[in-house]
GUTIGU-84617 format. One record per residue: residue in one letter; x, z, y of N, C-alpha, C in turn; residue number from 1. Coordinates in steps of 0.05 Angstrom, whole numbers, plus 5000, padded with zeros to 4 digits. Layout:
BEGIN
<bagu A,<X,Z,Y>,<X,Z,Y>,<X,Z,Y>,NUM>
...
REM end
This chain:
BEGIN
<bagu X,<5016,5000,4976>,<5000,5000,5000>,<5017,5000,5025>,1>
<bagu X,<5036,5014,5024>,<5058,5017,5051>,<5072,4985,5059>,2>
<bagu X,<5084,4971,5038>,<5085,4952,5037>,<5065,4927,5048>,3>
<bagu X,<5042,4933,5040>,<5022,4911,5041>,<5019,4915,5071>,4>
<bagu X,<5013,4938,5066>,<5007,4959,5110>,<5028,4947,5122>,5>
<bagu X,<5048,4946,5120>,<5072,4936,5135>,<5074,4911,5138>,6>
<bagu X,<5066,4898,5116>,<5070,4862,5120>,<5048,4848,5138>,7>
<bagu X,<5026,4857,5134>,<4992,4855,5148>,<4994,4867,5172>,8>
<bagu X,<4999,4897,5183>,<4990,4900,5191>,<5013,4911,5217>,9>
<bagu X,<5030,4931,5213>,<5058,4938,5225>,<5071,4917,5235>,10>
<bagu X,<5087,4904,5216>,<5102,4881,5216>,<5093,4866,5256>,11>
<bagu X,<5066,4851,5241>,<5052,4825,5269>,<5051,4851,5287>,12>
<bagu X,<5049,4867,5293>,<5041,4887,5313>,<5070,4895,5323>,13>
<bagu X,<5086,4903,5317>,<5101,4903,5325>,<5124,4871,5340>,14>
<bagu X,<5126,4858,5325>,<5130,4831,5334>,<5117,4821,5357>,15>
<bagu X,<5087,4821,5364>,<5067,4829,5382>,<5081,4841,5412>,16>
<bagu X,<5082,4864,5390>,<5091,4876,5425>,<5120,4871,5432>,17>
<bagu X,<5137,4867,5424>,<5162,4859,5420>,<5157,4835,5444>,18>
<bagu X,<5154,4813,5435>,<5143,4794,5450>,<5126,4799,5486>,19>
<bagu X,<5104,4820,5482>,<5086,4820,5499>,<5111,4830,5524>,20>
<bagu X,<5122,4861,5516>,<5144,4879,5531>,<5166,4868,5539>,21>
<bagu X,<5171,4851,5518>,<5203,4832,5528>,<5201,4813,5548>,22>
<bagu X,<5177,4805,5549>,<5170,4784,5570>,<5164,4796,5602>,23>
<bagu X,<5142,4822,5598>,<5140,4835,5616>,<5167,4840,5638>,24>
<bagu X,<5179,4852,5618>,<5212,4868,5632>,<5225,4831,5637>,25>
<bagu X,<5227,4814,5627>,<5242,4791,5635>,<5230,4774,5665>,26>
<bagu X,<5199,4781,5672>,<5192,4776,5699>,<5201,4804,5713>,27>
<bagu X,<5196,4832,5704>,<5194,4855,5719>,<5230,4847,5730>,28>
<bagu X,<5244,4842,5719>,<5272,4850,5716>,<5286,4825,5749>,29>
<bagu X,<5274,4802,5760>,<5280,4785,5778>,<5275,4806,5802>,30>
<bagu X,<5254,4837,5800>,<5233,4844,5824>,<5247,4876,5820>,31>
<bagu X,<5273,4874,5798>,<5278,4900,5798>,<5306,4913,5797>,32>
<bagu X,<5319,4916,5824>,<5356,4914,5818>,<5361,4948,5810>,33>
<bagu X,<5342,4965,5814>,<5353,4985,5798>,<5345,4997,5772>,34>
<bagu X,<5332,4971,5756>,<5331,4967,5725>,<5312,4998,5721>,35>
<bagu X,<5300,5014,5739>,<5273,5034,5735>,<5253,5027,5716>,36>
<bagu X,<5244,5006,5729>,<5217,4996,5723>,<5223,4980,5693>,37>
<bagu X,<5246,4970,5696>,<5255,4949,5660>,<5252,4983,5641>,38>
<bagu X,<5271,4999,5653>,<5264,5026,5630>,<5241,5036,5626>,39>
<bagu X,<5221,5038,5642>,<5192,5041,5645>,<5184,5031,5610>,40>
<bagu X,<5186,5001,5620>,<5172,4981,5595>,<5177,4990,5572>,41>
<bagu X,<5214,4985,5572>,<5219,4996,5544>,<5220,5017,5532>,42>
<bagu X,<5214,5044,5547>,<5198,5071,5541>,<5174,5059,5530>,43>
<bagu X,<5157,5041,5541>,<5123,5034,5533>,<5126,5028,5510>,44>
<bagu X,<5142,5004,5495>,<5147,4984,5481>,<5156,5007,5453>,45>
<bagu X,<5173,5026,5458>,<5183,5045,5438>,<5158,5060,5422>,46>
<bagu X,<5141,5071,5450>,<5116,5089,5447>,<5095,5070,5428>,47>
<bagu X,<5095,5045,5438>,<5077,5027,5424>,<5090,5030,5387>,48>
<bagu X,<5113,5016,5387>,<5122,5011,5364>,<5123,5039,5346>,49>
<bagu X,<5128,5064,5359>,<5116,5085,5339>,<5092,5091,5333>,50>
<bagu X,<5079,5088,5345>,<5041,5088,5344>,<5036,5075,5328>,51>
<bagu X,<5052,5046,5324>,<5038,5027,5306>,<5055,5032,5288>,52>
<bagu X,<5073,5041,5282>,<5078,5054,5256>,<5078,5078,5241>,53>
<bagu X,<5049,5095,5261>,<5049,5116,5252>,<5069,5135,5249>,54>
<bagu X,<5086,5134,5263>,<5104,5152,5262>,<5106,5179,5288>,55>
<bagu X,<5113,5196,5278>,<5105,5225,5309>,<5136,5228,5298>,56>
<bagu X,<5139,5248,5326>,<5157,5257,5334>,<5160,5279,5353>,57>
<bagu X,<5176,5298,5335>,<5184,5327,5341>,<5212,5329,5353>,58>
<bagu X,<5205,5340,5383>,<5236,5339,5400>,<5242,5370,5398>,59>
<bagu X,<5265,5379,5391>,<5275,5402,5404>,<5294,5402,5422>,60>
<bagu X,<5304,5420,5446>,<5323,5426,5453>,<5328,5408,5479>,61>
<bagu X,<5297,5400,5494>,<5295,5378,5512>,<5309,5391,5538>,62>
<bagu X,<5300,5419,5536>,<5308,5435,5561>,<5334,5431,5569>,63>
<bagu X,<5354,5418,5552>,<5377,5423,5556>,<5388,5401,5577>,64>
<bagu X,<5377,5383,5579>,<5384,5354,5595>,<5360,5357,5622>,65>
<bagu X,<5381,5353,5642>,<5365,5341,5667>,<5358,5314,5671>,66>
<bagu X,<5325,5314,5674>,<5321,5279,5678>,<5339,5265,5697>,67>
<bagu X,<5345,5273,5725>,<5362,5264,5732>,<5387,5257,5731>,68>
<bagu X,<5397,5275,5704>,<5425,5281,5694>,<5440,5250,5688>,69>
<bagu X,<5463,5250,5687>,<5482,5229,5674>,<5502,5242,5655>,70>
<bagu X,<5493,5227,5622>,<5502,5234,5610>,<5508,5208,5580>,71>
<bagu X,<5532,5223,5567>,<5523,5205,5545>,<5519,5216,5517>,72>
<bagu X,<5504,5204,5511>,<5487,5212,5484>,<5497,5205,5455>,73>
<bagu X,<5495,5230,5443>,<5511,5215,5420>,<5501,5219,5392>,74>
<bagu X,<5491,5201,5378>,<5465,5202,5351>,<5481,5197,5321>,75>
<bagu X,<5467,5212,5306>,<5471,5195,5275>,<5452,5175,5281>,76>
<bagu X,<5451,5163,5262>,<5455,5130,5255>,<5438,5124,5229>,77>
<bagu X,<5411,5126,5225>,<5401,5133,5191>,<5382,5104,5194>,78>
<bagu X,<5376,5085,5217>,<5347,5067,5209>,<5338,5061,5237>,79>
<bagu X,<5339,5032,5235>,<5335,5010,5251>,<5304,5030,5277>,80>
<bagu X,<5298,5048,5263>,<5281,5060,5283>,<5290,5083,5300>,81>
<bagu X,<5320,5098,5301>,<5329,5109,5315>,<5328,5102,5342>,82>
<bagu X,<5330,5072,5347>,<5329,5072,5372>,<5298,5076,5389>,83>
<bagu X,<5285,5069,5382>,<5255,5072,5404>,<5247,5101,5390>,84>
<bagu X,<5257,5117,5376>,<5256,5146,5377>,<5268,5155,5399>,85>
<bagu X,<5292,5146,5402>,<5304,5160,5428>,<5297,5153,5455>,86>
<bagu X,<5300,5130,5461>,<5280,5108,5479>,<5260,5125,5486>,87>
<bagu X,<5233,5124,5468>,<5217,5134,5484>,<5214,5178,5479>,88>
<bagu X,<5228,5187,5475>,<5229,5212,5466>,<5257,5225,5497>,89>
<bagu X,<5273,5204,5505>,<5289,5220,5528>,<5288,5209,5549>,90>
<bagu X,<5270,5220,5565>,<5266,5221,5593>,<5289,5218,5618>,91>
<bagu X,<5313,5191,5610>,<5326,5192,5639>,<5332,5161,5633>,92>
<bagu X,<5351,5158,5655>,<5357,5121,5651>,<5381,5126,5629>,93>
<bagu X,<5375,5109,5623>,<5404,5097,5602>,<5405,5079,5588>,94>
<bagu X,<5424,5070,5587>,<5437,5033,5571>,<5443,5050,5547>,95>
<bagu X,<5445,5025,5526>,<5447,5029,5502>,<5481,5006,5497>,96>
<bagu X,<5497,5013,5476>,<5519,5001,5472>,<5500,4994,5443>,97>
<bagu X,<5506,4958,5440>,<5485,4951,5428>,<5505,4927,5411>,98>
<bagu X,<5502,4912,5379>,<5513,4898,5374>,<5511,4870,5390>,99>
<bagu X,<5530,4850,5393>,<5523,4829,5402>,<5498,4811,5392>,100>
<bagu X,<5497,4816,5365>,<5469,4789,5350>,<5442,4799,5357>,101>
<bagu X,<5443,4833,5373>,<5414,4832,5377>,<5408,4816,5407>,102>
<bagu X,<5424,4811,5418>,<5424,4797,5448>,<5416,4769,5445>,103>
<bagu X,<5416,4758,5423>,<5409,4733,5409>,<5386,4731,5404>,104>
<bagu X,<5371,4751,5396>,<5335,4755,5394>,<5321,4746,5412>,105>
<bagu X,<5310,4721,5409>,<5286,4718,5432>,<5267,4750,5433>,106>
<bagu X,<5256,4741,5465>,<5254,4766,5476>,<5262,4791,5473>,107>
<bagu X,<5283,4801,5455>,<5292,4828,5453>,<5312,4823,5467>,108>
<bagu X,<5333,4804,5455>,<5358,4798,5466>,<5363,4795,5502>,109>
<bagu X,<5336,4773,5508>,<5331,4772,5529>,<5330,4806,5558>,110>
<bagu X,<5308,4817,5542>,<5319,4847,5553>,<5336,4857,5555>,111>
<bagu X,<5344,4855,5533>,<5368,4871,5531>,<5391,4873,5554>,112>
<bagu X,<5395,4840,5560>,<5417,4828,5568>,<5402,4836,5601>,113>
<bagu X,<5377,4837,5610>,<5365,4831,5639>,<5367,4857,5644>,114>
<bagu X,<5363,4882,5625>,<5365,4915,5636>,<5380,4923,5632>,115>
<bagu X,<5405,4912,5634>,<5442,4918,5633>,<5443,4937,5613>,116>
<bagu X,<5439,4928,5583>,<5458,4940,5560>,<5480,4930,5556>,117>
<bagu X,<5490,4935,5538>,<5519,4923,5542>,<5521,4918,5509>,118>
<bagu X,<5543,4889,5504>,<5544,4877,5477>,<5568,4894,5464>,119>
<bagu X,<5568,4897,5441>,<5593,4906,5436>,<5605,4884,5414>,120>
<bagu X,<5629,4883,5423>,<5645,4864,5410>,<5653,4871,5382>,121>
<bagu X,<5657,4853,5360>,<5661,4860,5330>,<5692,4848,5320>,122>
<bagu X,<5707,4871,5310>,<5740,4860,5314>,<5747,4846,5322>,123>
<bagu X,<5757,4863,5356>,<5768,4851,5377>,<5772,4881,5387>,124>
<bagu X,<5800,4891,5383>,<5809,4918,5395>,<5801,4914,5427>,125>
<bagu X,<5826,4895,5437>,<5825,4896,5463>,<5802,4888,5485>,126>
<bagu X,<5783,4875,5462>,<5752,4868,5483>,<5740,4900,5474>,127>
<bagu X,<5741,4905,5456>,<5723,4945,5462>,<5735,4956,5468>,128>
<bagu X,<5761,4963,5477>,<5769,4973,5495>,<5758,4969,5527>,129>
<bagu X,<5752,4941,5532>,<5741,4929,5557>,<5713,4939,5558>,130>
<bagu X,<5707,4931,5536>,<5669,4949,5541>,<5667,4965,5544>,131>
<bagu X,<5687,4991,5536>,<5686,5020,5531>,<5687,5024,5558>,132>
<bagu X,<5708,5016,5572>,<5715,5019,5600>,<5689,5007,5622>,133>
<bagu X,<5678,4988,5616>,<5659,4975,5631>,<5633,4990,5634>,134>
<bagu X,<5637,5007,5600>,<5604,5020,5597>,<5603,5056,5623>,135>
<bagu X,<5631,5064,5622>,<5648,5081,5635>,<5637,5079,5648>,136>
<bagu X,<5649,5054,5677>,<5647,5051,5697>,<5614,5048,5704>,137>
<bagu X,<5599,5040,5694>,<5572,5042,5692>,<5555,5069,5697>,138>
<bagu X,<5571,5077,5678>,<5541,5104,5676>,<5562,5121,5702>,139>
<bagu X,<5584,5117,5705>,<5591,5134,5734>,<5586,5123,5767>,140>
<bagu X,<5587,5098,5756>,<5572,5082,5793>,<5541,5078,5784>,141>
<bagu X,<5532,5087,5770>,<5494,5071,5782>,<5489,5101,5769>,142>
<bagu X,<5513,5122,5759>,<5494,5151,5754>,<5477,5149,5731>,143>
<bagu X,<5478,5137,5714>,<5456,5136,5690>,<5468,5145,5661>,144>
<bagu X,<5457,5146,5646>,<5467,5155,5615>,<5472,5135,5597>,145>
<bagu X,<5483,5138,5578>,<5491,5118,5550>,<5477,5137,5531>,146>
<bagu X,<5466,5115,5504>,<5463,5129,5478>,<5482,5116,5462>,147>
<bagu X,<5499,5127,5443>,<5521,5108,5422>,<5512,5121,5402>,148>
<bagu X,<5520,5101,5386>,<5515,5116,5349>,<5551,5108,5333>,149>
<bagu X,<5563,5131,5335>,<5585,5122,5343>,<5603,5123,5306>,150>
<bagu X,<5580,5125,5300>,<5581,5121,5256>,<5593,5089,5255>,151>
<bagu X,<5589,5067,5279>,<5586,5037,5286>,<5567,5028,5258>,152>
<bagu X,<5555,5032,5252>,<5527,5017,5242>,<5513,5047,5229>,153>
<bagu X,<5486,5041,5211>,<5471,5053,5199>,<5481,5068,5171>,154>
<bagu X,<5473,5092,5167>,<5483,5095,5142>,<5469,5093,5119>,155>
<bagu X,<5478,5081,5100>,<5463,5071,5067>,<5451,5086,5064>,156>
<bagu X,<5461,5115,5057>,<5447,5131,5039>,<5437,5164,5053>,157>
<bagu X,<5444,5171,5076>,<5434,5184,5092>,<5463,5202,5097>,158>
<bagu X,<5487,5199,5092>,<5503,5212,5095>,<5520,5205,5118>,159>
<bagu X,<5531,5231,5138>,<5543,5219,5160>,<5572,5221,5160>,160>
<bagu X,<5576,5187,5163>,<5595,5171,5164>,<5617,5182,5185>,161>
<bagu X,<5652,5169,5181>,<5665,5183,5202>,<5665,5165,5229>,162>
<bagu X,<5662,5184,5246>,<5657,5172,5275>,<5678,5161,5293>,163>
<bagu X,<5672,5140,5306>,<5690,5119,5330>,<5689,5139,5351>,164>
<bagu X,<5714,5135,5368>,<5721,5149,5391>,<5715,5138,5409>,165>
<bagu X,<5693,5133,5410>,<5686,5108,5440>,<5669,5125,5454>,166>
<bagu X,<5645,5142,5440>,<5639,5157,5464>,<5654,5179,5480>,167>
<bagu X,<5673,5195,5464>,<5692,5208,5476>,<5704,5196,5501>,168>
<bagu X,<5708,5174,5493>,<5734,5156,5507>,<5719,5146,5531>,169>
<bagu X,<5690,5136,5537>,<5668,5134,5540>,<5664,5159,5564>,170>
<bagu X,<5652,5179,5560>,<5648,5207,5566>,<5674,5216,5581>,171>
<bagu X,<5695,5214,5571>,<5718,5228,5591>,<5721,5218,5619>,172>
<bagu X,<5725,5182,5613>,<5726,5166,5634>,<5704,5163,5657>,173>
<bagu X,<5674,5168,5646>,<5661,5166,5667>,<5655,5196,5673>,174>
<bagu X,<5666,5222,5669>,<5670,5245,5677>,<5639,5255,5675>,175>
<bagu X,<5626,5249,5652>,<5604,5263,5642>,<5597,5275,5618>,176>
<bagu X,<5579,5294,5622>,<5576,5307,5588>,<5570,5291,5573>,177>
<bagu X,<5582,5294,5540>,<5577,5286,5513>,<5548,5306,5503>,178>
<bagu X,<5534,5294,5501>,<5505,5307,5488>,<5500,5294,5460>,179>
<bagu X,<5505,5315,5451>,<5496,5316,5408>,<5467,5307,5407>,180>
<bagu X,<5465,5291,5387>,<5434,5294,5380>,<5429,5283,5353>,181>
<bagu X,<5420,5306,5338>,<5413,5299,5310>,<5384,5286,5297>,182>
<bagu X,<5392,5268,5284>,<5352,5254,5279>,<5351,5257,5238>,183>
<bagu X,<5336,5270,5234>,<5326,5276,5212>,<5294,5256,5209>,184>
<bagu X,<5290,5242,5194>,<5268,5232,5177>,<5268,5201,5185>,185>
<bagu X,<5276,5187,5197>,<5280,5153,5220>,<5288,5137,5184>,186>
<bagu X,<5296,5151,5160>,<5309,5142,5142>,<5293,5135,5117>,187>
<bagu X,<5275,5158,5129>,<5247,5155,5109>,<5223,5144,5117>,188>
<bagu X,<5228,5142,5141>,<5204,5115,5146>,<5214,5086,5155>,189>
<bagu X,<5246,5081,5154>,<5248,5059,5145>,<5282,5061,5135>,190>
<bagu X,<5277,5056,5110>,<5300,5052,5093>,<5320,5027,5102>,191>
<bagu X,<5350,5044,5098>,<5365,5013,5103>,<5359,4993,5084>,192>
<bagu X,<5365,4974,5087>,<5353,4949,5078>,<5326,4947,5068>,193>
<bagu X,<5307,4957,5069>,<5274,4965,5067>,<5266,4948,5100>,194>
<bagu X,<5244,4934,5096>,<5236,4924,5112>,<5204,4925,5108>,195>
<bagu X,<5202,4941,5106>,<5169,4965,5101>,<5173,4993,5118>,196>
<bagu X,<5164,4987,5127>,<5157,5014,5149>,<5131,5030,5137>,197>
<bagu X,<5144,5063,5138>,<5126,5075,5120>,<5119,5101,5147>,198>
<bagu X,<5101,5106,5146>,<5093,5122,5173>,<5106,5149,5163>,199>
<bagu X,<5104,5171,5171>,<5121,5199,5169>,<5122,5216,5199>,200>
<bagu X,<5141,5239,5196>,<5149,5251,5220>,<5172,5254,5225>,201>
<bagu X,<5190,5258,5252>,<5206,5248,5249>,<5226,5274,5269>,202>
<bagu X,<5236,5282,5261>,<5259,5308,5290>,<5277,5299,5305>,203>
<bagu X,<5268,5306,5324>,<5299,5299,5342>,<5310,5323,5355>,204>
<bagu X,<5338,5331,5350>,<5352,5358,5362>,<5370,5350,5382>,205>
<bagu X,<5363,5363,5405>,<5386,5360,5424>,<5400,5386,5416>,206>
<bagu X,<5426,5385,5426>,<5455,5399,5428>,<5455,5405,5460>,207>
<bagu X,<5475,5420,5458>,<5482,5435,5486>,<5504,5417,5488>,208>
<bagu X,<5502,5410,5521>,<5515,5376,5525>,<5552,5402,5535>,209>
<bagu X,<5562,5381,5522>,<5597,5389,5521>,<5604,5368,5548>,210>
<bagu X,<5618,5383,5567>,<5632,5378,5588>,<5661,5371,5583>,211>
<bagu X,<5661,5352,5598>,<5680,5324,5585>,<5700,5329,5623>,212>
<bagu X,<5693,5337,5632>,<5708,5332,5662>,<5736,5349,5673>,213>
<bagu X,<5744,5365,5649>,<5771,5374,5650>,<5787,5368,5623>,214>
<bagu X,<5768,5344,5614>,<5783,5328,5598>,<5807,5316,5592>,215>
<bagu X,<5821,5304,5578>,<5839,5278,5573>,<5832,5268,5556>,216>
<bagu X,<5849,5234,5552>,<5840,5216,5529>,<5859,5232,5511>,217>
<bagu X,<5878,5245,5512>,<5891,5258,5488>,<5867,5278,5475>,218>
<bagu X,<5846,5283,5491>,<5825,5305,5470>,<5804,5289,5468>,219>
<bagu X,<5813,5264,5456>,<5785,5245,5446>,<5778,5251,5423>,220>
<bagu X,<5800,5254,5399>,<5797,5267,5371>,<5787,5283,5372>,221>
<bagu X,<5797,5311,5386>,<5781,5327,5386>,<5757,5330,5386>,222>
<bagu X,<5741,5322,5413>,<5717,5322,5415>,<5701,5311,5395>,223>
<bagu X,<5722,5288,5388>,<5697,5270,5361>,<5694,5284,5344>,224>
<bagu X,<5710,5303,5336>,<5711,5324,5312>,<5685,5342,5318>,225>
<bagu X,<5701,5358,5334>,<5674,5376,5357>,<5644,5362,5353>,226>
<bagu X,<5648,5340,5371>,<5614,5320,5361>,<5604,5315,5339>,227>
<bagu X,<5618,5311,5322>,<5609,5300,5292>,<5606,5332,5275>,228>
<bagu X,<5613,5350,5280>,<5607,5378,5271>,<5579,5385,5285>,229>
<bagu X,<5576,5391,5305>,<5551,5394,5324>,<5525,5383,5310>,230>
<bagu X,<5531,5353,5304>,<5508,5328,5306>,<5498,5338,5265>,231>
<bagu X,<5520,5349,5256>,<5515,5346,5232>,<5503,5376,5225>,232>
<bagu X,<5504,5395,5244>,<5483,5420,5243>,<5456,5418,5248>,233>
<bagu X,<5450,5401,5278>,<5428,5389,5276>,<5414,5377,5273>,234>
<bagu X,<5431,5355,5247>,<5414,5336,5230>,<5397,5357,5208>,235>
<bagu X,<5405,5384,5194>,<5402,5391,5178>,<5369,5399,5173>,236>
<bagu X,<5368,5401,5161>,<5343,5419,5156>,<5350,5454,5150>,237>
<bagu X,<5354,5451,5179>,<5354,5482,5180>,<5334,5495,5201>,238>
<bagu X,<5333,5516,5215>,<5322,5526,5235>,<5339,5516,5262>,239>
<bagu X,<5324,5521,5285>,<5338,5504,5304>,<5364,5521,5308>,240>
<bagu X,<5387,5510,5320>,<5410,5524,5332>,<5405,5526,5360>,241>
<bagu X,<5395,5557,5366>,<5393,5559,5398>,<5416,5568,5405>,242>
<bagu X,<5436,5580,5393>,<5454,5602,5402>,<5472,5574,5407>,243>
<bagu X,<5485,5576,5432>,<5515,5562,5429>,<5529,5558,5424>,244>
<bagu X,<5551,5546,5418>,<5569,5544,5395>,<5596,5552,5415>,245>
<bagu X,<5622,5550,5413>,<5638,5546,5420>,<5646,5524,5427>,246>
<bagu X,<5662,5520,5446>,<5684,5490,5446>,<5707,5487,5434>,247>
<bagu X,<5719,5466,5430>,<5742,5463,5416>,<5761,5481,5424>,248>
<bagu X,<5778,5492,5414>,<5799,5511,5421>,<5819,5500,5449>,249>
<bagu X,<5818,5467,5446>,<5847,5460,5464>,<5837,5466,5483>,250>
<bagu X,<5850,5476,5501>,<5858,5482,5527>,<5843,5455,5547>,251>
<bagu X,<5823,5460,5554>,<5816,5426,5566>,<5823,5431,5587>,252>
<bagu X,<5831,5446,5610>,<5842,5446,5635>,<5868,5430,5640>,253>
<bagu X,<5883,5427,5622>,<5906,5402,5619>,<5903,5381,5622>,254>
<bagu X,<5909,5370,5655>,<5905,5343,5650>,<5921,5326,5655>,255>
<bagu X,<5943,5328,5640>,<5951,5308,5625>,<5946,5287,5628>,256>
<bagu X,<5948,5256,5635>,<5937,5234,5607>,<5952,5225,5591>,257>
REM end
């Protein structure tokens, strides 16, 4: 039945709106240079596409981020629906660091490219290095946030993979907090390589955002360590972590580069 539901009914509905939203934001986007109103849509477009897949969603730990805030965000990686979980579940602006082939999608791609996400290049050190730096300079001159999934793709079997230093690297340079965020269930309502969307519930945990601004790129390891420990308490199925954690031991007042 999930199957059949998905092919009939999910599937064209989502494609639907895909189409309706991508188009929207590709006229909104000529009438809109501070890309507000393009995030607007694709908050709508996210909200739509969970509705129509029956899917809810349980936020903890929202208190911790200012809408206004600039920050970058940093997720496990479990199913092609992580992203319009986050999308429409966190309330500030932010670009997404996105593969290049989704920029290729009529009308997704099209968005994509018109509400300044950014492509990321696929082995080519010295062009992600250039993006890394570009995505930097971004969220520190227009003030807005990044989400990365920094596993660099989805994970098979629900286990989290070891993580790229790009949001670190990312986060230091544009002198803003790294914010954890764990997503539990995005895996069970749609399986990697499953293209049946099965409705469910779904958690999202924010972390207490780690201050990156007495940083160096020498504590990029670090932090990724730091982050990938954090992200993997609040993927768990445990009770929430309100208490704080510590920071990494090094000395971040050293600045070095």
């Amino acid at each position: 039945m999930s199957f059949l539901r998905s092919l009939l009914i999910t599937d064209p509905l989502i494609i639907l709106a895909t189409i309706a939203f991508g188009a929207m934001s590709l006229v909104v986007s000529f009438f809109d240079p501070t890309r507000h109103k393009q995030n607007a849509i694709a908050r709508a477009w996210a909200g739509v596409l969970l509705a129509v897949s029956r899917v809810s969603v349980n936020v903890e730990g929202l208190e911790k981020i200012k809408q206004d805030g600039s920050y970058v965000f940093v997720s496990n990686h479990l199913s092609y629906m992580d992203t319009p979980v986050a999308l429409s579940n966190i309330p500030v602006q932010f670009r997404f660091l996105a593969k290049r082939g989704l920029f290729q999608i009529p009308f997704l791609g099209w968005h994509l490219a018109r509400a300044g996400h950014i492509p990321v290049p696929r082995g080519d050190a010295r062009a992600a290095v250039k993006t890394m730096t570009l995505a930097a300079q971004i969220v520190r001159d227009q003030q807005i946030s990044l989400l990365i999934f920094p596993e660099g793709g989805r994970s098979r079997k629900g286990e989290l993979r070891p993580f790229l230093e790009g949001a670190a690297y990312i986060a230091i340079r544009a002198g803003v907090p790294l914010v954890p965020v764990g997503l539990r269930g995005t895996r069970e309502v749609l399986p990697y390589g499953s293209g049946t969307i099965r409705g469910g519930a779904v958690t999202m945990r924010i972390g207490d955002p780690i201050p990156t601004d007495q940083a160096t790129m020498r504590d990029r390891l670090q932090l990724t360590e730091y982050l990938r420990d954090q992200i993997t308490q609040l993927a768990k199925e445990t009770p929430y972590p309100n208490a704080k954690q510590n920071l990494p031991a090094r000395d971040m007042s050293n600045t070095d580069s």
